[in-house]
Structures are given as C-alpha cells and as structure tokens.
C-alpha positions as CSV (number, residue, x, y, z in Angstrom):
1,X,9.4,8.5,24.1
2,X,11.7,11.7,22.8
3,X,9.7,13.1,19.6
4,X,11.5,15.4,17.5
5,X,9.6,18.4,16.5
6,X,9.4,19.4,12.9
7,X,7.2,21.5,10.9
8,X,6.5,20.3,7.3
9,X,6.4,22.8,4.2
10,X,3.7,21.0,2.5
11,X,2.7,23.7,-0.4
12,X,2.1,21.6,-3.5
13,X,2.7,18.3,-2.0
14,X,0.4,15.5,-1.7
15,X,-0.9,14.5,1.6
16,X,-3.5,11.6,1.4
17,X,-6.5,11.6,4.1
18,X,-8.3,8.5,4.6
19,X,-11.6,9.0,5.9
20,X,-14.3,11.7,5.6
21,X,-15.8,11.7,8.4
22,X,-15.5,14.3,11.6
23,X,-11.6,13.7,12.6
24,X,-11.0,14.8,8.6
25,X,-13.4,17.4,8.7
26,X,-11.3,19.0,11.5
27,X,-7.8,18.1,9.8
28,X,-8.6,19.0,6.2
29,X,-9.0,22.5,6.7
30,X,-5.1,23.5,8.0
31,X,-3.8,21.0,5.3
32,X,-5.1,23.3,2.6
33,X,-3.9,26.3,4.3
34,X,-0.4,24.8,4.2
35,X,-0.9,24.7,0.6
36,X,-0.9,20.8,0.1
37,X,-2.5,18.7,-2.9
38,X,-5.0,17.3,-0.4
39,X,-6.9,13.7,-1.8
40,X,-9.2,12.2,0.3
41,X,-10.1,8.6,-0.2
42,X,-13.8,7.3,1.1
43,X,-16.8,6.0,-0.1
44,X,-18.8,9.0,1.7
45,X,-17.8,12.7,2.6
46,X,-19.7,15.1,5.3
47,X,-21.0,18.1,3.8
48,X,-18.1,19.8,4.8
49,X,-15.5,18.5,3.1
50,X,-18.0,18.6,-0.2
51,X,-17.5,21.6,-0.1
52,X,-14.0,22.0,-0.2
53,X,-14.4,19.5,-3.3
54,X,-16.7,21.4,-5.0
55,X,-14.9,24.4,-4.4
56,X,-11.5,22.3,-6.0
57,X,-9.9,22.8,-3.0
58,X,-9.1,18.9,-2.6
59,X,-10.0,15.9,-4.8
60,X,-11.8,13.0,-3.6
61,X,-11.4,9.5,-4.6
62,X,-15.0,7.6,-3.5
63,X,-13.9,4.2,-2.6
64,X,-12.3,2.5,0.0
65,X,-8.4,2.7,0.9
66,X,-6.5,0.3,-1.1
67,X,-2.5,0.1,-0.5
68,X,-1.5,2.0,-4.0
69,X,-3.6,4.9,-2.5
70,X,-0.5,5.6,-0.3
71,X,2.1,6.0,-3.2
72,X,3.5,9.3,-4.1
73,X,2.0,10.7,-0.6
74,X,4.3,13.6,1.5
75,X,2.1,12.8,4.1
76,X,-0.9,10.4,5.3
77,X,-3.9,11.3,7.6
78,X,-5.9,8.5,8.6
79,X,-9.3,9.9,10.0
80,X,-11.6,6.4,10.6
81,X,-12.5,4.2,13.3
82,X,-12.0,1.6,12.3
83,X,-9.0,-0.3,13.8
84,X,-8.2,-2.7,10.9
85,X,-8.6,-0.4,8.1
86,X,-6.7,1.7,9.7
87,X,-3.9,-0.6,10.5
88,X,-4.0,-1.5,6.8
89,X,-3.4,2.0,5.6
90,X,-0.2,2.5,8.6
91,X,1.2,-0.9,6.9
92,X,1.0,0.8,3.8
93,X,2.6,4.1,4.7
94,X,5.2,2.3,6.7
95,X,6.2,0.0,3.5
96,X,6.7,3.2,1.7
97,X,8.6,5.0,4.4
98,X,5.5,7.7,4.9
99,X,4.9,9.5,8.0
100,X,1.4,8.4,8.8
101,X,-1.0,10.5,11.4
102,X,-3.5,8.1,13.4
103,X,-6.6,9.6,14.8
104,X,-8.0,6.3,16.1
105,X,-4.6,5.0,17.4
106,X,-1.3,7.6,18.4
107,X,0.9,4.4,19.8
108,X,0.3,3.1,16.5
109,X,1.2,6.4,15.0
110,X,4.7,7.6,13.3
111,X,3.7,11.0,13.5
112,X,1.4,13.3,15.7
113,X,-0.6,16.1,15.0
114,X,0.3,18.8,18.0
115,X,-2.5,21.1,19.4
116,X,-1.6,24.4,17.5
117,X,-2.8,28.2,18.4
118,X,-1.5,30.6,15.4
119,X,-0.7,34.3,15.9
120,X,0.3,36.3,12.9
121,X,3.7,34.5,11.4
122,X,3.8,32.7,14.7
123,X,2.6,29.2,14.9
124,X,2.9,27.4,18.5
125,X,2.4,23.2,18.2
126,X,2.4,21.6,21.8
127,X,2.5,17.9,22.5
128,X,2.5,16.3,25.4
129,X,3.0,12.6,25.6
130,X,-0.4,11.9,24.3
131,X,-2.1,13.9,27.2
132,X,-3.9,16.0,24.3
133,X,-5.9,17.9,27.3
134,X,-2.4,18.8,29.1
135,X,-1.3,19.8,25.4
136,X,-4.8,22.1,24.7
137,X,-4.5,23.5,27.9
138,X,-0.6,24.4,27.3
139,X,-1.6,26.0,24.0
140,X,-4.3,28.0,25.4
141,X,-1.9,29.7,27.8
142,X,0.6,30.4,25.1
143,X,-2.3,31.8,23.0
144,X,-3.4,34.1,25.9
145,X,0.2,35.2,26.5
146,X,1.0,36.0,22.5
147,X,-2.4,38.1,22.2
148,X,-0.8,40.5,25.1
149,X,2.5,40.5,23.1
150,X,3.1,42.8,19.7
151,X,4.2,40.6,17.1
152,X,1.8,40.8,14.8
153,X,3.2,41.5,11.2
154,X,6.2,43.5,12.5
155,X,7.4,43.8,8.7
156,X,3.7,45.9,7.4
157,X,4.5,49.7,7.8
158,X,0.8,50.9,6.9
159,X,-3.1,51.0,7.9
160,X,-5.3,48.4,9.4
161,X,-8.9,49.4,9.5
162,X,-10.1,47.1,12.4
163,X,-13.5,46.9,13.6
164,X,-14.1,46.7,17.5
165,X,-17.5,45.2,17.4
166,X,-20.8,46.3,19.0
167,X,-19.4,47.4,22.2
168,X,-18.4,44.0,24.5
169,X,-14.8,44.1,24.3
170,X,-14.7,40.2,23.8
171,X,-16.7,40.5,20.5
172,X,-14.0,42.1,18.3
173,X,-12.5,39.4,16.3
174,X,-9.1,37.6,16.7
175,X,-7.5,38.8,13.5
176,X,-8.8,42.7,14.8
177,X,-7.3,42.1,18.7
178,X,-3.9,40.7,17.0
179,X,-3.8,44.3,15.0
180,X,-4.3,45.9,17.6
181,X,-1.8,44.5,19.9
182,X,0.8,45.2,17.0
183,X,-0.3,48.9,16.8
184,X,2.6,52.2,16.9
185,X,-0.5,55.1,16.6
186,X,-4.4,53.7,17.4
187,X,-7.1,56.4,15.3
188,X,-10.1,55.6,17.6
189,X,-13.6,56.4,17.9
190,X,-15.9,57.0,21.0
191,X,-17.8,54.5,20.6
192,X,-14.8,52.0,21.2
193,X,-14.6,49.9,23.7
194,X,-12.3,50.9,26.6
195,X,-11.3,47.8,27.8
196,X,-9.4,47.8,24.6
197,X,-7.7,51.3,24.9
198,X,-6.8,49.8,27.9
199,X,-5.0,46.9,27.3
200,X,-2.2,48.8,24.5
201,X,1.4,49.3,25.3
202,X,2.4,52.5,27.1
203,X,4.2,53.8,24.1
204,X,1.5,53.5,21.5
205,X,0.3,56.8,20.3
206,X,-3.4,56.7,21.0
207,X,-5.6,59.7,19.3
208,X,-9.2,60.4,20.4
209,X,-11.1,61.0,17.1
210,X,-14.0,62.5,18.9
211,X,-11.5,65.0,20.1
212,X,-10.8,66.5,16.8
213,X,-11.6,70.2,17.1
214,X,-13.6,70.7,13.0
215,X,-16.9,70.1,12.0
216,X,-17.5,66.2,10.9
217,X,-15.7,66.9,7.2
218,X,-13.2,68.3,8.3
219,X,-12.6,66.1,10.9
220,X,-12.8,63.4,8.7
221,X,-9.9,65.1,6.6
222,X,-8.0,65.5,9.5
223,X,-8.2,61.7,10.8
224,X,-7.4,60.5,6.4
225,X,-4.4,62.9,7.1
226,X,-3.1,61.5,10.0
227,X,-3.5,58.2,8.9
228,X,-1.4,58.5,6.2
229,X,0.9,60.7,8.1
230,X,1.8,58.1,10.4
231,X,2.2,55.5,8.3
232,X,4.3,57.3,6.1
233,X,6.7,57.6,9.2
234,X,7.0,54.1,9.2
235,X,4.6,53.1,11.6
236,X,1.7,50.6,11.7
237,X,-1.3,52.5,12.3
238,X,-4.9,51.1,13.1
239,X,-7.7,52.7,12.6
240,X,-10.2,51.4,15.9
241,X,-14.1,51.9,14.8
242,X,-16.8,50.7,16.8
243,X,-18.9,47.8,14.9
244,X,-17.3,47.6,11.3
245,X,-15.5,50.6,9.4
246,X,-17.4,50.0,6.3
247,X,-21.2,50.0,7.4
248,X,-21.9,54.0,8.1
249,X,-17.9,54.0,9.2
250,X,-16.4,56.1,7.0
251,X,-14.0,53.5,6.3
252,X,-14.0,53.7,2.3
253,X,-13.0,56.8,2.5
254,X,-10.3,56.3,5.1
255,X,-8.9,53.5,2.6
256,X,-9.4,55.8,-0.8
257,X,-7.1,58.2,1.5
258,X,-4.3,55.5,1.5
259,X,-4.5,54.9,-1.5
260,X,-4.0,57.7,-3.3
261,X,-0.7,58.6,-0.5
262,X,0.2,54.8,-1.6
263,X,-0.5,53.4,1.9
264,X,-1.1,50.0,2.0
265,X,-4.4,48.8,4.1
266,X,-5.8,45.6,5.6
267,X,-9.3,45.4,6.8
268,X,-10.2,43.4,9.7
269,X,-14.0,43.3,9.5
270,X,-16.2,43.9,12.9
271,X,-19.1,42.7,14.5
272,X,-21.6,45.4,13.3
273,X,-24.8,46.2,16.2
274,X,-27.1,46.3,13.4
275,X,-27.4,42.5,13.9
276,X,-25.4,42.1,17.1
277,X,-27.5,44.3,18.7
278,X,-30.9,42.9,17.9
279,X,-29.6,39.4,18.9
280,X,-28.2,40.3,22.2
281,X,-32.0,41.5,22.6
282,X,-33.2,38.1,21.7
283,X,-34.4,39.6,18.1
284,X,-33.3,37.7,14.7
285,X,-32.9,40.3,12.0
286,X,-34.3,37.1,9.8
287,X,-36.9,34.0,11.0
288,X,-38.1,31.4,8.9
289,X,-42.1,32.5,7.6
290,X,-41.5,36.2,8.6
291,X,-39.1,37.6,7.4
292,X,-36.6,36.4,4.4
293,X,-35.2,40.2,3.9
294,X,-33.6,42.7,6.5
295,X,-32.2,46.2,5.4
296,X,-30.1,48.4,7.4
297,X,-30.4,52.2,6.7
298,X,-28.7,55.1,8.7
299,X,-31.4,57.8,10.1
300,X,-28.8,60.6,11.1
301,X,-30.5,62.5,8.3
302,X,-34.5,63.2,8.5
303,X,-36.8,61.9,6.1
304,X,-37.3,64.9,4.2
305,X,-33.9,66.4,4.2
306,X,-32.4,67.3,0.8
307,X,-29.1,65.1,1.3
308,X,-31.2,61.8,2.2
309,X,-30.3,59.0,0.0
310,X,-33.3,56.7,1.6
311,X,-36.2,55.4,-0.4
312,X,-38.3,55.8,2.6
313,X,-41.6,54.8,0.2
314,X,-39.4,51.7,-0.8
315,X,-38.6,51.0,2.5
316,X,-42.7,50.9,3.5
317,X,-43.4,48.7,0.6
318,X,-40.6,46.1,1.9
319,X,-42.1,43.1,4.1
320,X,-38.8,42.3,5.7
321,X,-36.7,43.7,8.7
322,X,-35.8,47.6,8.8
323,X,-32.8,48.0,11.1
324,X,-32.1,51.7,11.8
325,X,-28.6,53.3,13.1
326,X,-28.0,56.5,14.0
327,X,-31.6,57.0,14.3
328,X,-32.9,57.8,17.3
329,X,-32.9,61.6,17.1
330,X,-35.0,61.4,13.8
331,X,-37.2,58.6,15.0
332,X,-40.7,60.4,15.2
333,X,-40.1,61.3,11.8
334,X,-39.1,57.8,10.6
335,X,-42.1,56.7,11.9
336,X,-44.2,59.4,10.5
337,X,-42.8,59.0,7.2
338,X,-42.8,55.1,6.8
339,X,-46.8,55.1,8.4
340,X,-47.7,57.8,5.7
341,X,-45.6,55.9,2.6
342,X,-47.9,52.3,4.1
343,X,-46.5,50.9,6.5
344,X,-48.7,49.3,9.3
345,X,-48.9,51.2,12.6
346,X,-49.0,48.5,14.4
347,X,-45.6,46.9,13.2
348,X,-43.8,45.8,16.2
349,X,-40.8,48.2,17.0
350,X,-37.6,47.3,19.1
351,X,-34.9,49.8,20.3
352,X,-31.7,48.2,21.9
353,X,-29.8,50.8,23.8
354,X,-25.6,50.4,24.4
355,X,-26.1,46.9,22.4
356,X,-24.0,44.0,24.6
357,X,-22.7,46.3,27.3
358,X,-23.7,46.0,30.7
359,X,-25.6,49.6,30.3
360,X,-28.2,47.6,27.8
361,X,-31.6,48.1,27.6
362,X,-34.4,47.0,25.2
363,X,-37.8,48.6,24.7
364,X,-40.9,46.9,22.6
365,X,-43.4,48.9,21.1
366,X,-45.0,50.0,17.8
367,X,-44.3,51.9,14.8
368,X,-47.3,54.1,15.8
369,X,-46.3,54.6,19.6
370,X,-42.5,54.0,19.5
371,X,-41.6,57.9,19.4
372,X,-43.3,58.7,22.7
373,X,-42.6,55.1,24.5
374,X,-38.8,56.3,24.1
375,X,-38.8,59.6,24.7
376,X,-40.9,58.3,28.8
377,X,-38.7,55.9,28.8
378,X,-35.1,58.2,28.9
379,X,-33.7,55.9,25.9
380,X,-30.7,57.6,24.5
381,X,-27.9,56.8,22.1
382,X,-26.0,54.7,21.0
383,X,-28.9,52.9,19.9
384,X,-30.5,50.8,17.5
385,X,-34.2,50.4,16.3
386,X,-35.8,47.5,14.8
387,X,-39.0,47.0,12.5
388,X,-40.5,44.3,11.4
389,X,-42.4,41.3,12.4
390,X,-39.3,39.1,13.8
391,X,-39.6,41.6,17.0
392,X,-43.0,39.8,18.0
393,X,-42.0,36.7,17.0
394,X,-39.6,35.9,19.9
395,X,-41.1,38.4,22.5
396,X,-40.8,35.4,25.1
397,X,-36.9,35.1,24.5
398,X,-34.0,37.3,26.3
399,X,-30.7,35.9,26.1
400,X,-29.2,35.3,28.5
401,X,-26.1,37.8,29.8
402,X,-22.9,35.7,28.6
C-alpha cells in the first residue's frame, strides 16, 4: 500500500473521538494542540480526559456512538475495542466521506495516526506499513538527530532564560536542550553542567559568568548588560542557570533587564535541587502523615545579618520540611538559631552534596549535631540541607544510580 502523507490544519474544526478510554487519553491531547473542536462520545471518561472537560477544553457527549454522531466531523478517532462498534462508527464515517482513525483495526482504517517527535516549528510523522515499532524506533533517531541540530525558533532574535537542572546533564528539560541547541551567545553559570557546554556549536559565543571580574552586583549588571547587548545585535541569547533562574537565580532581574531595553524573553523552567536533590537522596520533601508543607529558604546570609529577609522564628514554628540552599557556610548558625527560636534538636537533618552527579554524597544527622558531623565529614558546596521529619521517614531507601 502507497499512503500519501498529509498534515491536517485542524484549528477550529471538529474532530469526533469515540471512546474514552486509554487509546483517547493518549490521542486527545495533540488534537487540542492543533486547535480542533474536539467532542468525545462515551458513556464513561478516564479522569484524564475529565479534565480536559472540565477545563472546556473538549465537550463530551455521555452515550454510546450513534451514526448522526459522525456528521459535520473534519475528522474521526475511534479509540474502543470493540470490533463491531467500531466497524459501526468506520461505516458511518465512510458514508459521509470522513477520514476515520482506527486504534483497534489500521486495515480497517482510511487514515493513520504516524509516530510523531516535535522540535520547535518542526514536526516529524513516520509510518511504516503498520510496523508502529519500526516507525517509533525511526522517530527516535530523527528526534536524537534534530536535538544536535539548531533549528529551534530561528525567527526569535532575544533572551531565553533556560534552566539546566540540578547538575545531571539528562535532567534539563526538552524545551531548555532545544534552546540551547539554537543558541548565538550562551550566559552561563558554574554550576552548569559541562556536558552541555560541550555539546554547542563551535561558533556559539560561550561567556563564563563566574569569570566576570566585579563584586556580585556588579557582576550581575554586567551579565543584564550583556544580555541585552547581544540580543540587540540580533542574536538569540540564552541565559544557562543551574537548577531554575527564578528560585535564588537572579533570573527576575535578568528579565526586568530586557524589558526595559525591549528584549523579548522566554523562560524554560529547570529542575531546581531543592527537590531534586533530596530525591536523588531517597528524601521526599513531602510524605503522607509527616509532612503536608516544605519551604525552601536561601542561607547565603547568617541568621542575624541586617539584610536577612528570613523569619527564622517562623521557620521553627513550621512542622513541615525546611530545605536550605546556599547554606552550608552559615549552617552552625541555622542550626543555632532555629534550636533557640524551638525547634527540636533532635530533628533529623540531611545534606546532599553535588545533588545527581556522580561526585554525590548524603549525610544524616541532627539539627543539634549536623554542624560538626559535616564539617568531620569534608562536605562542601554545592549543597543542600534538609530538615524535617520526612529525612527519617525513608532512612532505609537510596535510589538507585539511574
């Protein structure tokens, strides 16, 4: 069989699913992005597509498929497995001269949903004469070979703030590797992982921020005016933070920069280590009956320093999770402090080192003893520290490496 490829501009147009069980689940989603009037008939939806109907995303019709259901449809999606009900709505379609999708049968099919890996404006559908694991497999090697290729959004000239996760190279996000493949000038930060410095193209611009000879504000001015330098020369600049830019990144600022040059920005959000780090360590920030709170404070400044904005006596009172960045250096005093304001010094402490990178290391203790157990222990930054119940809780569980 010859199939002729086509991609359907479905924005506003009705496409009728019937079913609303797991094969629609999986469909549904990508219909709405393509902008189609999406209305699913079935007696019963999962919680899934509810959603989407709460959220008036698609309509739902709660009944079984009756022929009229087909009329005025662009397009028809048959999602049940049921081989007579679905023959009945492929009659139906057919009578009406409606390209009609089969999950449960493709030979019974007049149209075929491709396996399909997106990348920026590019949108790859393979088939493969119904081999659909020849045809994922085909996909996955185009997808590997677009992510080492710039096009990206070739026609933004501005700033990406992209967040390069915890430190693992493989845990910044799609949308923040695409970005970054795309990039003229990369802004980045030490704590960056290499791996992705080096995978960019030889010609790309690459600026060390740590290298920026000025205290930290002015450095910061410095890196907000080369931002908008670049990208005012045309170029697209991203802005490479570990974890995300906008928890203890700076990157509010960096985007109040472009704005007021008239820079356009997109974020691409990061994985930040004040969760990833804890969980990597086998610690949930959260855990049913311990803890239904965590907060996430930054300890570069002491406890009793005139430019802290921390409610350390709050902080005591809380029951729920305390994760600390940037602490390490003031930790006997966030100790101190949080033990004197009444917090228990016996409330399990955690400090994850280089949080999922092959130099991590964990260490357990207290709030009363954790100062002196890291200081024997040689713990240094980056690192992150933990307090609250939920570090007992699983003290039997390490992940394993992945």
């Amino acid at each position: 069989m010859s199939l002729y490829p086509l991609a359907l501009r479905l924005d506003g147009r009705r496409v009728l699913v019937v079913g609303g069980g797991s094969v629609a689940t999986r469909r549904v989603p990508a219909l709405i992005a393509a902008g189609a009037r999406v209305e699913i008939v079935s007696p019963v939806l999962t919680p899934a597509l509810q959603a989407h109907i709460d959220a008036g995303r698609a309509s739902w019709t709660p009944r079984r498929f009756v022929p009229g259901d087909v009329a005025g449809a662009w397009l028809v999606h048959v999602a049940v497995d049921d081989p007579e009900a679905a023959a009945q709505v492929s009659v139906a379609a057919e009578e009406k001269g409606i390209f009609c999708v089969r999950a449960d049968d493709r030979d019974a099919a007049t149209a075929w949903t491709p396996a399909v890996t997106r990348h920026g404006q590019v949108t790859v559908a393979v088939t493969d004469g119904g081999d659909r694991r020849r045809a994922m497999a085909v996909r996955d090697l185009v997808a590997h070979a677009l992510e080492a290729t710039p096009p990206a959004s070739p026609e933004f000239k501005g700033v990406a703030l992209v967040g390069a996760g915890p430190g693992d190279p493989e845990l910044i996000t799609v949308k923040g590797r695409r970005l970054l493949a795309a990039a003229d000038v990369v802004v980045a930060d030490r704590l960056v992982p290499g791996m992705l410095l080096g995978e960019l193209r030889p010609e790309v611009e690459l600026i060390d921020a740590a290298k920026i000879p000025y205290g930290p504000s002015a450095a910061q001015e410095e890196i907000n005016r080369i931002l908008v330098d670049r990208a005012l020369q045309g170029k697209f600049v991203v802005r490479l933070k570990g974890g995300d830019n906008f928890v203890f990144g700076r990157g509010g600022e960096e985007a109040l920069a472009c704005a007021a040059a008239g820079v356009p920005v997109i974020v691409a959000p990061g994985v930040t280590s004040s969760i990833a780090a804890p969980a990597l360590a086998g610690i949930p920030v959260t855990h049913r009956g311990v803890a239904h709170e965590f907060t996430v404070v930054s300890g570069h400044i002491p406890p009793e320093h005139q430019d802290s904005l921390v409610d350390w006596a709050a902080l005591a009172r809380l029951r729920g999770t305390l994760v600390v960045l940037m602490g390490l250096k003031n930790l006997p005093k966030i100790a101190e402090r949080l033990i004197a304001e009444g917090r228990s010094a016996s409330t399990p402490v955690a400090v994850i080192q280089e949080g999922s990178t092959a130099h991590q290391r964990s260490l357990r203790s207290t709030l009363a003893e954790v100062a002196a157990d890291v200081a024997a222990a040689g713990i240094r930054p980056p690192a992150v520290v933990v307090i609250g119940d939920v570090v007992a809780v699983t003290a039997g569980f390490i992940p394993a490496a992945g």
